[in-house]
N, C-alpha and C positions, 0 to 999 in steps of 0.2 A: 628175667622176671617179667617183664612186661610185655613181653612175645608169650610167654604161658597163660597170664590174666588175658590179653586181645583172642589165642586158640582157645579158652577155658569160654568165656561169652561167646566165641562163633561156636563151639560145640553146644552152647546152653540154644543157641538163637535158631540152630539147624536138626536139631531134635524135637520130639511132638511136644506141642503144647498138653498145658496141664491142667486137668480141671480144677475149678480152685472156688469150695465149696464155704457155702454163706456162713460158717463157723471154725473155729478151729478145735474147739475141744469137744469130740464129736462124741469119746466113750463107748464104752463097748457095742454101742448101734452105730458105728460105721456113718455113712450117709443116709442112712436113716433116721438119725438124731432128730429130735425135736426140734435141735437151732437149729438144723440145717433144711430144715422145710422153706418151701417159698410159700405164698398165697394161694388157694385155690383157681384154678382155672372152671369157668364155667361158663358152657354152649348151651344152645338152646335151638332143637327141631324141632322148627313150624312152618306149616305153609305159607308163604309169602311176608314170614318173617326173618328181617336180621336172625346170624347163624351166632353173632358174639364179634367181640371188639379183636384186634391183634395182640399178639402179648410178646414180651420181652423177659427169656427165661434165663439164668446164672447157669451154664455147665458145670457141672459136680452137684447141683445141687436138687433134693427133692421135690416132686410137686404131686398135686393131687389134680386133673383135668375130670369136670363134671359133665356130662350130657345127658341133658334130661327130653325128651320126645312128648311133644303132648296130644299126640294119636290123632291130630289133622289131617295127616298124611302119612303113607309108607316113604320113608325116606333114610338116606344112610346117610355116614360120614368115612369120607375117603382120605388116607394121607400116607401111601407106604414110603413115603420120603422122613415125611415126621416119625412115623411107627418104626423104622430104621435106626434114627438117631437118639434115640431113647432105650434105656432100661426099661423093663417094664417089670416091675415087682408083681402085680397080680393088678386083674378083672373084678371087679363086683358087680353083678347083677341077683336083687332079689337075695341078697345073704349070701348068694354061693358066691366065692371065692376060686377065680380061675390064675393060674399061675403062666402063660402062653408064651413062646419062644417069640412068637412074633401074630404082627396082622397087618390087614391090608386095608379092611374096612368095620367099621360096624353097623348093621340095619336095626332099626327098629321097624314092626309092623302096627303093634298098638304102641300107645303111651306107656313112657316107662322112662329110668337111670339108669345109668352106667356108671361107672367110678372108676377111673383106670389112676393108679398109682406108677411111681416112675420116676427115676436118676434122668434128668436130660443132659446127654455125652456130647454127639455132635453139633459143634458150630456151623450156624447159617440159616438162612429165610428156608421153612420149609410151610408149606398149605395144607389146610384139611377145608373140605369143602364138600357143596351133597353134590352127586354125581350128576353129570351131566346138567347141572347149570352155568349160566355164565355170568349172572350178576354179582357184585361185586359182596354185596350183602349176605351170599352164599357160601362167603368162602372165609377164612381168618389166618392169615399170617401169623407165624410162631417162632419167634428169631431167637434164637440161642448161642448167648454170647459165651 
């Protein structure tokens, strides 16, 4: 008995972790459920402005990341490590509704929003940041625990 309970936890502890989403009676919306949303995330492109604070995201659980551009400058936001470890349910820009396997960046050229919706899966610090700068201000840490 007690050799099966010590193999039954090293097989529980040597198998993938689980996402383990901010609700449990989710109903027929899956992770998509109301409870299971977290907080809006929300960046901000401008020239020689902070990009946004770090954030600390639940795996298994829903989020909504905003970026808004206010046409200072042509500038993007880079993170195929973040864009990797995320779901991504769909794009909005301007109404349309894009559904994407994947991305690597998004540019803005004028002022404008983005709305990217999203299951965040993999755990770990991952960066988005606008390209090719190195200040510190540029970039936002997105840990998903």
């Amino acid at each position: 008995m007690k050799k099966t309970i010590i193999g039954l936890i090293l097989a529980l502890l040597a198998g993938p972790a689980l996402a383990a989403p901010l609700c449990t009676d989710m109903g027929f919306a899956g992770l998509l459920a109301k409870c299971n949303r977290g907080e809006t995330i929300k960046l901000t492109l401008a020239s020689g402005k902070p990009l946004g604070e770090d954030v600390q995201l639940q795996s298994g659980a829903y989020y909504k990341l905003e970026i808004t551009a206010d046409g200072s400058a042509e500038l993007a936001l880079e993170g195929a490590g973040f864009f990797r470890s995320i779901w991504m349910n769909e794009i909005v820009i301007n109404k349309i509704e894009i559904r994407p396997m994947a991305i690597d960046s998004i540019e803005f050229d004028d002022a404008g929003t983005v709305e990217l919706s999203f299951v965040a899966i993999k755990p770990g610090n991952h960066v988005l940041r606008i390209p090719g700068s190195t200040g510190e201000s540029q970039s936002v840490t997105i840990s998903i625990q």
